[in-house]
C-alpha positions, 0 to 999 in steps of 0.5 A: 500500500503506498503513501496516498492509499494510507492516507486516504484510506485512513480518511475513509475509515475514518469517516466510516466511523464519524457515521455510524448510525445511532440507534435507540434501544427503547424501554417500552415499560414503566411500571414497578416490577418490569423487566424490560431493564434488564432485556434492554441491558442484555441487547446492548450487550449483544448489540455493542459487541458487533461494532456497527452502530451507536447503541443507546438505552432511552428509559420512557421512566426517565421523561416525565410525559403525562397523558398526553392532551391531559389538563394541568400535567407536568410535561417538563420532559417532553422537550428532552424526549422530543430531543433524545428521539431526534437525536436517534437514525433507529430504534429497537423497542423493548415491549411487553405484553399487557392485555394483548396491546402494548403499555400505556406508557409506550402508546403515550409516548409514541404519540407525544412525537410525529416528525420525529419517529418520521423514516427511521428504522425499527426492531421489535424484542418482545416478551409475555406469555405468548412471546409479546406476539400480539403487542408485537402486532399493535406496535407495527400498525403505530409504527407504520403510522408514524412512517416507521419501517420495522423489519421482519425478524422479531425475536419473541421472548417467552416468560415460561421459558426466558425468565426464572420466575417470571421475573429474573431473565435467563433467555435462551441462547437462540435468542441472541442469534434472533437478536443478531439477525434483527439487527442485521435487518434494522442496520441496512434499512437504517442506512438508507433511510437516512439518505431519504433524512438527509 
């Protein structure tokens, strides 16, 4: 390799770092109890080990956002949401099952923002009884709604046989290999879509 190839080709690769996508991993839950921390924590483990993009993990508890349109809440965090979401070219939601639908605090939260959610790209790891199937189901019409294109792979976690306890999470081990796959979907659309941002 000579002079220039080194040179530029340390550019390239510099700049191929400089853009890596940024991609939100989305707690869906914030009621006592909840799991979806420590089903976060585990993604970002797989997720940060493949190298391909900027993993964060939003809390919704974090944000203060009342229902929304309710008379006198305190919506004090929904300019930080608003910011947090913008910031993200991604997502992978974290969403559990609760009376076949997803949480209300996800619903709400999703709805607090429009051009935001706008032509980004989405994962879904669900969990419940059933896998979090059907609120994997409601979350893809919101999404598309929203304008957000959600892959394919869905790596559904079961509570009989993931969790010990229903409550400590000990997943399976092919469901890291559904978790890689997923993202081996979200990053490409991910890409694209951000040309049609830019």
């Amino acid at each position: 390799m000579g002079f220039f190839d080194k040179l530029f080709g340390a550019k390239q690769e510099e700049e191929k770092i400089m853009t890596k996508s940024n991609i939100g991993i989305v707690l869906g839950s914030t009621r006592e109890g909840r799991v979806s921390p420590q089903v976060g924590a585990w993604v970002k483990e797989l997720a940060d080990k493949r190298g391909d993009a900027n993993y964060t993990i939003i809390d919704i508890a974090d944000y203060k956002l009342p229902l929304l349109g309710e008379v006198g809440g305190d919506a004090s965090g929904a300019a930080a949401w608003s910011e947090i979401i913008a910031k993200q070219d991604g997502f992978v939601f974290i969403v559990q099952e609760y009376n076949h639908s997803i949480s209300a605090s996800l619903k709400n939260a999703l709805d607090y923002l429009r051009v935001e959610w706008n032509n980004k790209a989405a994962g879904i790891v669900s969990y419940g009884s059933v896998g979090g199937a059907r609120a994997t189901e409601h979350l893809r019409g919101i999404l598309s709604e929203l304008s957000v294109a959600h892959v394919r792979v869905h790596p559904a976690l079961s509570l009989f046989t993931d969790f010990e306890n229903g409550t400590d999470f000990k997943p399976a081990a092919v469901q890291a290999d559904s978790v890689n796959q997923m993202l081996d979907q979200v990053i490409p659309w991910t890409t694209a879509l951000n040309t049609i941002r830019k």
